[in-house]
Steps between C-alpha positions, in 0.01 A plus 500: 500500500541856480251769469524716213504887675635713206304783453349654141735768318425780237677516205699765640594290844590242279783730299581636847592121630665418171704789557576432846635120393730676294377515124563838356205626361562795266176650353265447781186558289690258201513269815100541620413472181684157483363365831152572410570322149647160598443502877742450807534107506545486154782832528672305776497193302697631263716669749571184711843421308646856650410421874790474722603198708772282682543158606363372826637222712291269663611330838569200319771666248259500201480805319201669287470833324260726679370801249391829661279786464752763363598494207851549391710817417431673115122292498251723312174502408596593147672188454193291654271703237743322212462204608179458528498623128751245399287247686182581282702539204576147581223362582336598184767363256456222733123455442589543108678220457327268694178598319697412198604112627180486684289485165765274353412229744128541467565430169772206521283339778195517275675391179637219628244387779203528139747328340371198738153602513290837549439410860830335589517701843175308601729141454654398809749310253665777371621572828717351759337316785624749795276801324182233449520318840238566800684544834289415771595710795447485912118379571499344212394809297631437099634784334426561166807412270723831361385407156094536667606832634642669188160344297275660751751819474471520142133471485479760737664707265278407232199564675642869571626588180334758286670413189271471207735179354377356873161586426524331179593149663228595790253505238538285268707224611379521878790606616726219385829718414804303304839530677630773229190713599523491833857558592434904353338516865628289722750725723927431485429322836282279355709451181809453749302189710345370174867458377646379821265185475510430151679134438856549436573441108198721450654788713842437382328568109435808597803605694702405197332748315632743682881365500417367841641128562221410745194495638619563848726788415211667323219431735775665773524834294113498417432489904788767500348736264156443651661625841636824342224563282284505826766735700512768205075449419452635908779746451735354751832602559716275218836619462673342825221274583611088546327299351323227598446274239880596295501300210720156449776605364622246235811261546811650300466420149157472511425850334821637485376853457391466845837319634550806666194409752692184637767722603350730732556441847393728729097512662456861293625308199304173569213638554522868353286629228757537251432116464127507367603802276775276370226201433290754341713619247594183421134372464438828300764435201307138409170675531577860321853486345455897404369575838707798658399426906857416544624808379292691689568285797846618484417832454295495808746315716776730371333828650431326862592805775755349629672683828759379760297286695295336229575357155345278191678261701152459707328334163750215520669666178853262406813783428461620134139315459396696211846362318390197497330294210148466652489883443672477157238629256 
């Protein structure tokens, strides 16, 4: 393993080497000023689609890209500066809307999980046996069941919160919370596992309410959103990220507003971001029909600084996405 030898850098070695790797710097005060805001790694990170490189050959006629450390002709520091302004820009609107679907399923999970009783999340029956089931592991050691986890989670939470309606339950009903009170703290992760382990036709009741035709589908985008929310909460590069958990995209006919999904091909498409902002919007017109995130999505995604060697093409956007009648006010 190799030894990490690279020495520290000012902020003014820093420009120097940028400068030397051939981005064009301009202002050089404008460009201090930006390394000592957002730092070096997170510069470069943004500057990483501009690199140069070339195919290399291996012995056994396999070929892989290899990116350098230059930085191809016309790359600027101005243009890195944009995008990491589009990038917050989109993280934010990001962050909006998923605040908005995030406290519709606190509710819907509440609503209907009362609906059973006020401590339905505490019956193993109302979920399937895969979320309630100890698995012992190596040694014999038995780990506590997902369902134990998330009650231990939540409790956690409870015993943290300052909240005075918390307080209220601490108080008088030592600490026994019903299902509709306690989803207002329980975090989109633990909303997102809840869900996953409810039983189907319960899961699937909520997902309809959404114009969803399944539980599956919608637990997929609920782990999806959870992911992104996460990304854009720690202020992680979004815009060109892949994501790891990309949402199930439904089979033709399913939603047809979101027929479009099944098409794409390509890994950028597959697993692009344009796909949760597509699942979003979607989500958003059952939950707030007068909502105008989609608009404003556009809007956004409209002014992305494009240049010759990068393009909206790196969200996984379809040609003419804002044509089509997801977007469609």
């Amino acid at each position: 393993m190799a030894q990490y030898t690279k020495k520290w850098l000012s902020v003014e070695e820093q420009l120097a080497k940028l400068e030397l790797n051939g981005v064009l710097i301009g202002d050089r005060e404008a460009g201090i000023q930006l390394l000592r805001a957002v730092g070096y790694y997170r510069l470069t990170g943004y500057l990483y689609p501009f690199r140069d490189s070339h195919f290399v050959y291996e012995a056994d006629g396999r070929e892989h890209v290899q990116v350098l450390s230059t930085y191809r002709r016309g790359t600027s520091l101005e243009h890195a500066r944009k995008l990491i302004d589009f990038d917050r820009a989109l993280r934010i609107l990001v962050l909006d809307g998923i605040e908005r679907i995030e406290i519709s399923l606190r509710m819907q999970l509440g609503y209907v999980l009362g609906r059973k009783s006020p401590f339905a999340h505490l019956d193993a029956t109302q979920f399937v046996s895969s979320f309630t089931t100890s698995e012992a592991e190596a040694g014999g050691v038995i780990r506590p069941s997902k369902h134990e986890v998330l009650i231990t989670r939540t409790r956690e939470r409870q015993s943290s919160s300052d909240e005075s309606f918390v307080a209220h339950f601490r108080q008088k009903y030592d600490d026994q919370m019903p299902i509709w009170a306690l989803t207002e703290i329980m975090e989109f992760g633990h909303l997102s596992r809840m869900y996953g382990g409810l039983q189907n036709s319960t899961g699937t009741e909520i997902a309809m309410t959404y114009g969803v035709p399944s539980k599956r589908i919608m637990a997929s985008w609920i782990a999806s959103l959870n992911y992104v929310r996460n990304v854009s909460a720690h202020h992680a590069r979004l815009f060109n990220r892949k994501l790891v958990f990309a949402p199930k995209r439904p089979a033709l006919g399913q939603i047809p507003l979101l027929d479009h999904l099944k098409e794409e091909e390509s890994s950028k498409q597959v697993f692009g971001l344009y796909n949760v902002v597509a699942i979003m919007a979607y989500l958003l017109r059952s939950i707030d029909p007068e909502c105008d995130w989609s608009e404003k999505m556009i809007e956004l995604i409209n002014g992305f600084p494009s240049s010759s060697s990068l393009t909206v093409d790196s969200l996984g956007m379809p040609a003419n996405w804002s044509d089509l009648a997801i977007w469609a006010k």
